[in-house]
N, C-alpha and C positions, 0 to 999 in steps of 0.2 A: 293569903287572900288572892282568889285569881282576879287576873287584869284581862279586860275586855280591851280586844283591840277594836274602837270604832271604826274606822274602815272597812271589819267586815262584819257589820251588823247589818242582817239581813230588814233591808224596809220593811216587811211584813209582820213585824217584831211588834211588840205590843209593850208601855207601860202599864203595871200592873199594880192597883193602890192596894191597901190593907183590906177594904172591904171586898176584894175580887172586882171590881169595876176596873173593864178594859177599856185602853186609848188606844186607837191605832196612831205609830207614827209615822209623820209626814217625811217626805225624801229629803230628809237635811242633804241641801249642797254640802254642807264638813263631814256628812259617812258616806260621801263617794267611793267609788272601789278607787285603790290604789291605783299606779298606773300599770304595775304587774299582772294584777288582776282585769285591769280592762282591759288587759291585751288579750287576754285567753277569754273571755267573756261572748259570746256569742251575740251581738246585738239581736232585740228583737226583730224579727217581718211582720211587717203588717200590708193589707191590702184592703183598700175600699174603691168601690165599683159605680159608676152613676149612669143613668140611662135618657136619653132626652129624645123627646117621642117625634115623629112629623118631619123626619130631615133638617135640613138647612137651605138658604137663600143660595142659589146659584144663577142670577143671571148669566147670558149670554155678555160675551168679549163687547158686543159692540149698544148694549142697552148701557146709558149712562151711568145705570146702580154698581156696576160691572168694578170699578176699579173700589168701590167704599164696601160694598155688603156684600160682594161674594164671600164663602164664606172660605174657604180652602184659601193659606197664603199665595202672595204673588212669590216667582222666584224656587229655588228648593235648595233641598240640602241645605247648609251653616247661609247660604245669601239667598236669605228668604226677608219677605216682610207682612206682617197681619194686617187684617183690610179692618175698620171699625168695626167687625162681627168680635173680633179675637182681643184688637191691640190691648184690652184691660190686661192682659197677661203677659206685657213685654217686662216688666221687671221680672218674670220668672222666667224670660226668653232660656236663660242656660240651665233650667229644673227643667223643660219639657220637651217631648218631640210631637209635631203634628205628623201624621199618617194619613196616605189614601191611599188607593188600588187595592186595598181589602175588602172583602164581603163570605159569606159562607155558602160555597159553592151547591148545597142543599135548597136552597131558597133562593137560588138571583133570579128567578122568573114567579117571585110569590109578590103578591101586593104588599109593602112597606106596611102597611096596618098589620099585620098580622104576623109582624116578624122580630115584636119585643121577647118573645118565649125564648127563643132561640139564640139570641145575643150574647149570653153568655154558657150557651149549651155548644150552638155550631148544629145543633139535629136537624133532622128531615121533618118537620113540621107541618109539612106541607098550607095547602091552599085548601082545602077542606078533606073531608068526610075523615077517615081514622087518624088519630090523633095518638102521637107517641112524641115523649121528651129526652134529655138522657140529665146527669149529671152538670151542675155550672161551674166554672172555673171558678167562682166563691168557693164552692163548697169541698170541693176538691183541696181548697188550702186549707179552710177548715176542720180538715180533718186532722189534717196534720199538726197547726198551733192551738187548737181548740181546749186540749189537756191543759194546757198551761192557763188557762184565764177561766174566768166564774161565766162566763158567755163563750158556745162557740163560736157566733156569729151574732152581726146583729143585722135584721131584714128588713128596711125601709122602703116607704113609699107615699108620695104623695097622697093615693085614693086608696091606700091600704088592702088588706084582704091577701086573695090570689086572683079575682080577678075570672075570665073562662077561657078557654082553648083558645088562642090564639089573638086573645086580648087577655093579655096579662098585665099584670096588677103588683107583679114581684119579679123579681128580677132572679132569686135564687130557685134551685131543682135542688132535691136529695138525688141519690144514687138509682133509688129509682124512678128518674125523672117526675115528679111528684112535686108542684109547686109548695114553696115553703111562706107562709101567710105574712104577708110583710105590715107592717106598724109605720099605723099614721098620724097618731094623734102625740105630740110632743109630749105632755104630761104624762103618760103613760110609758113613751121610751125612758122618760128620765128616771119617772116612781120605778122601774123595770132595774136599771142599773145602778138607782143613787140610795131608794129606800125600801130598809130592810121590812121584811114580813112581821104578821103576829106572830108573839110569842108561841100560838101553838103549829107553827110553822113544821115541824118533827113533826109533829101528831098527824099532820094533816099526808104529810111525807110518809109516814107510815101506810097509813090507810089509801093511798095509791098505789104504794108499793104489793100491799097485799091486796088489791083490786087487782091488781096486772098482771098475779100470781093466777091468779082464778082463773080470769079471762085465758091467760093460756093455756091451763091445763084444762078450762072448757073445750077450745079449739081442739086441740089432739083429740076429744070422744068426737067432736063434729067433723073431723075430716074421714074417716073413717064411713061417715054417709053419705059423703057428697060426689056427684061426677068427677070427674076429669076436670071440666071445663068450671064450675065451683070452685074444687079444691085451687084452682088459679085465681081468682076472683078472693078466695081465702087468705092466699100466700099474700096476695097485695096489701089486704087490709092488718094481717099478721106483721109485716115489714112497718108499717107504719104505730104498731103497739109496740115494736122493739124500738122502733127511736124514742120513742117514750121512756120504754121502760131505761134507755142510756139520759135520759135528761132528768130521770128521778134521782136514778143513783148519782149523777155529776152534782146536782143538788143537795142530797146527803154529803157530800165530800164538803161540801163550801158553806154548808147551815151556819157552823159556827166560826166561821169569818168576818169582821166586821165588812159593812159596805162602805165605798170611797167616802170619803168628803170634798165635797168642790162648795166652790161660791156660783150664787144660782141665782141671785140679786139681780141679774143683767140680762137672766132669758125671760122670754115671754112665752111660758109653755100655754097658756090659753087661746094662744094666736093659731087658725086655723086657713084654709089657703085664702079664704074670702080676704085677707090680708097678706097678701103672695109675696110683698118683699120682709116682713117680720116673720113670718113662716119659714122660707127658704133658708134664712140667715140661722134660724132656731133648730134647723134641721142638720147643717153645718154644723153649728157650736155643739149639740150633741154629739156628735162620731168626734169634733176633738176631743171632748171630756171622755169618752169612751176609750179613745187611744193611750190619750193623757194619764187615765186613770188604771190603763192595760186591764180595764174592763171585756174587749173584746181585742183582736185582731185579725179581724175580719168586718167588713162592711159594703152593702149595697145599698141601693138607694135610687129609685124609680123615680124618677122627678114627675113622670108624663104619663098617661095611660095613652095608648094610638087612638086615631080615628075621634079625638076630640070628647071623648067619655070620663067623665068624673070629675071631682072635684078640681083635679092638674089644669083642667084647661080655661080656669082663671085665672092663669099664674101672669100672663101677659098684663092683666090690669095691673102690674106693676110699673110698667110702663107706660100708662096710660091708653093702654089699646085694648080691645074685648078680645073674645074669646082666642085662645092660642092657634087651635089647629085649622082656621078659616085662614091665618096668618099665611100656611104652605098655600092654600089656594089661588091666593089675588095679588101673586107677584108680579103681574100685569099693568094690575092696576097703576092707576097715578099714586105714587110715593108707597106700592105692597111692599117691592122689594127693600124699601129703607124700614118699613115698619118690624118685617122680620127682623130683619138682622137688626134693629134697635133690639129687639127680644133677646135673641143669641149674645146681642153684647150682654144684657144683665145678667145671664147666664153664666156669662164669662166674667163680669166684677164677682158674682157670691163664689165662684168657683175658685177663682184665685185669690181672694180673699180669706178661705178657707186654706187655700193651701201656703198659702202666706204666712198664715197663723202656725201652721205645721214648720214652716221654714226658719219662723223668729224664736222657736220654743227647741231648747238645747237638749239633748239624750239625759236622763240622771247620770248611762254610765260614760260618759265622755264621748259616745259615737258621730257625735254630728249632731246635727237637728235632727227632728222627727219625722223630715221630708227625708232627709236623705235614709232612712228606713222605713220610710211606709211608701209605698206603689200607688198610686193611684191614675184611676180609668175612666175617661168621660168620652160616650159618645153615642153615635144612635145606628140604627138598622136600615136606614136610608139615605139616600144622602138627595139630589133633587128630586122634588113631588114625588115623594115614597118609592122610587124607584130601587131594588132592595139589592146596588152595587156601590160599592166608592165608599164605603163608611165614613163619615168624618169621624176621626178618632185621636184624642191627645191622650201621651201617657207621661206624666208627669211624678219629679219624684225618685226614689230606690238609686240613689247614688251609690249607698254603699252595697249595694246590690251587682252592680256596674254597668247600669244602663249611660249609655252616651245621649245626654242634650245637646240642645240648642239646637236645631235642626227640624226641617222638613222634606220628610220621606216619602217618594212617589212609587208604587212597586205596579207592577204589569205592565202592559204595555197598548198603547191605541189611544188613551184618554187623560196622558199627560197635564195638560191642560182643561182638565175638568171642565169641556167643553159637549162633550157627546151626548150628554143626558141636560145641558144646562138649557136653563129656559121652559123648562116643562112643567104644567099645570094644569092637564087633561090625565084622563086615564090610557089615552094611546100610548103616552111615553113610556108607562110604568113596564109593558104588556110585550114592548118590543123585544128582538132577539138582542142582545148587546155583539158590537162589532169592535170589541177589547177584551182584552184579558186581564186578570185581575188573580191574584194570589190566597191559596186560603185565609182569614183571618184565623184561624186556630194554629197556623204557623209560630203567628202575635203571641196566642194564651198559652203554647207549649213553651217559649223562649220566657213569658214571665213567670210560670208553675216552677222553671228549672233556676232561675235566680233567686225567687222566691225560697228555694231548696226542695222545694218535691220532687223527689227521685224517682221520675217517667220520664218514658222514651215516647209516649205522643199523648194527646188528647184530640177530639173530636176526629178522629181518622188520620190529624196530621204528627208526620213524624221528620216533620225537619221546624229547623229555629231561625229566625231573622236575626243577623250574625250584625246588622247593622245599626241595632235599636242598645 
């Protein structure tokens, strides 16, 4: 009789009872891989993305808000300290680094509203009339860990959809720049990831797959009559029936897979933003089950649409304040700038609380935590009154990647002290010429693609890496 060595039974392994009824089994802690085997084991990478729309609080040095609610720490480098916008995230002080003097040399002279598209592209997006995007650094990794899980990616968003040109709604682009529709309603990311299809789930597989068959061997007789200028117009719509047709066939691969089991007792997926702190929290606890469950490894997540549009910008009534994006306007006012940055703190409790969860949750195969293999990205496209240079940006997480924490990192030169733009609440400010320098952020998304493991020498034009993150 053979003898099964438990230690290398693979989790995805199924009991199987007399009548053919499949169990999936759970990650017993006692069929850990040996310690031989986790040494040659490859931990997984994971990466998830978040977007916060309307800048941050920057008072001026000498307005009283200045030492509590600006939002960038005092200090740099390892002797820094977070002002009440941040400090919810001092117990992950050595998972994170804060970042400024980034921006996407494409758009430093575009208004902050119109430059969520670009975020995690870096394109020329411009300020109006023709409109081109390119690839996201999501997706880009996606491509690469995507084979591996029953989800390439998973696309989040508070107001859901995609949103139009230069008010986006999503955070990810396909290859060919092509926003990818992001999911906002909880119940349905979970039913998405947690519960399996009808039984005639094939059937139905089938008959897409032989619709997409059609469809393209229709194309092939109709390019044949079409212009020059059509047949392009064709090729786009074409590119978009071939991701299709790779999401049917990844779908055939994984039909007869059971789906995870998690306990679900604790989320409130009927909770929508009009309820901004049970919502925000429910949106968190999904991408951990998603990790958790190496459903996906890949994740974005739009929290904000710009310019105060949709559902996001009651997320402030969590705080007891109206709507969000009037918040970047009336820093002026008597108690604006504490009102903001009360905002950015609760931003900063669900966020580290989130990643906190990721920090206290151990690898199956003995890696670490889950923080220290999953990357994660929070920040926005403006930094004072939509001014579209200085990014506030935390990157937290991917130890075993070998990102260096604890630290705040200041890169260009002239604006040090996040003084130059600070104070601004007009459209003059946005508009002016900047009198600093400031470094690509795609420096940023090259240096994490290559830790990450994707084998490029640049991304969004840039082809050097920040040697000190």
């Amino acid at each position: 009789m053979m003898k099964t060595v438990l230690s290398q039974i693979d989790r995805r392994r199924f009991i199987r009872s007399a009548t053919g009824f499949a169990l999936a089994l759970p990650a017993f802690e006692t069929f850990t891989y040996s310690a031989k085997a986790a040494a040659t084991t490859v931990a997984k990478k994971r990466l998830a993305c978040f977007y916060i729309p309307d800048g941050v609080p920057m008072p001026r040095k000498e307005d009283p808000a200045y030492q509590d609610w600006s939002w960038f720490p005092k200090g740099k480098d390892r002797d820094f300290k977070f002002t009440k916008c941040l400090d919810p995230l001092e117990p992950l002080r050595d998972d994170l680094t804060i970042l400024g003097g980034l921006s996407h040399p494409a758009v430093r002279n575009v208004h902050g509203h119109s430059n969520a598209d670009q975020f995690l592209t870096g394109a020329d997006t411009g300020a109006a009339g023709d409109y081109h995007n390119s690839v996201s650094l999501d997706q880009v990794f996606a491509e690469q860990v995507g084979e591996h899980t029953r989800f390439n990616s998973l696309v989040m968003s508070t107001d859901g959809g995609t949103g139009s040109p230069r008010g986006a709604q999503t955070m990810s682009f396909n290859r060919s720049g092509r926003p990818i529709p992001a999911e906002h309603r909880p119940k349905l990311i979970f039913d998405r990831l947690f519960v399996s299809g009808s039984d005639d789930a094939a059937k139905r597989l089938a008959i897409s797959e032989s619709a997409l068959d059609g469809l393209l061997l229709d194309a092939a007789d109709l390019r044949r009559q079409l212009s020059k200028h059509d047949q392009g117009t064709l090729e786009d719509y074409l590119q978009s029936v071939r991701e299709t047709e790779v999401r049917v066939e990844k779908a055939k691969r994984w039909i007869n897979t059971p789906f995870p089991e998690v306990e679900a007792g604790h989320l409130k997926l009927d909770v929508t933003p009009e309820g901004p702190a049970n919502y925000l929290r429910t949106m968190f606890e999904l991408i951990y089950l998603a990790f958790k469950t190496d459903s996906t490894r890949t994740v974005t997540y739009q929290i904000g649409r710009e310019n105060g549009v949709g559902a996001s910008d009651y997320l402030a009534r969590a705080v007891g304040l109206n709507l969000t994006h009037m918040l970047s306007h009336k820093g002026k006012e008597p108690g604006g700038w504490k009102n903001f940055g009360t905002y950015m703190r609760f931003l900063s409790e669900e966020y580290g609380r989130f990643a906190s969860r990721l920090k206290s949750t151990p690898e199956i195969d003995g890696s670490g935590s889950m923080l220290d293999n999953t990357l994660l990205f929070i920040g926005s496209a403006s930094s004072a009154f939509h001014t579209s240079r200085n990014y506030p940006l935390i990157l937290t997480g991917g130890k075993n990647m070998g990102f260096k924490h604890g630290q705040y990192l200041k890169y260009g030169q002239g604006n040090e002290d996040n003084q130059v733009d600070a104070g601004i609440n007009s459209a003059i400010g946005w508009s002016r010429e900047a009198s600093y320098e400031e470094l690509p952020l795609s420096n940023l998304y090259l240096t994490m693609l290559q830790r990450l493991g994707v084998e490029t020498e640049s991304f969004a034009g840039s082809k050097k890496t920040l040697t000190e993150v």
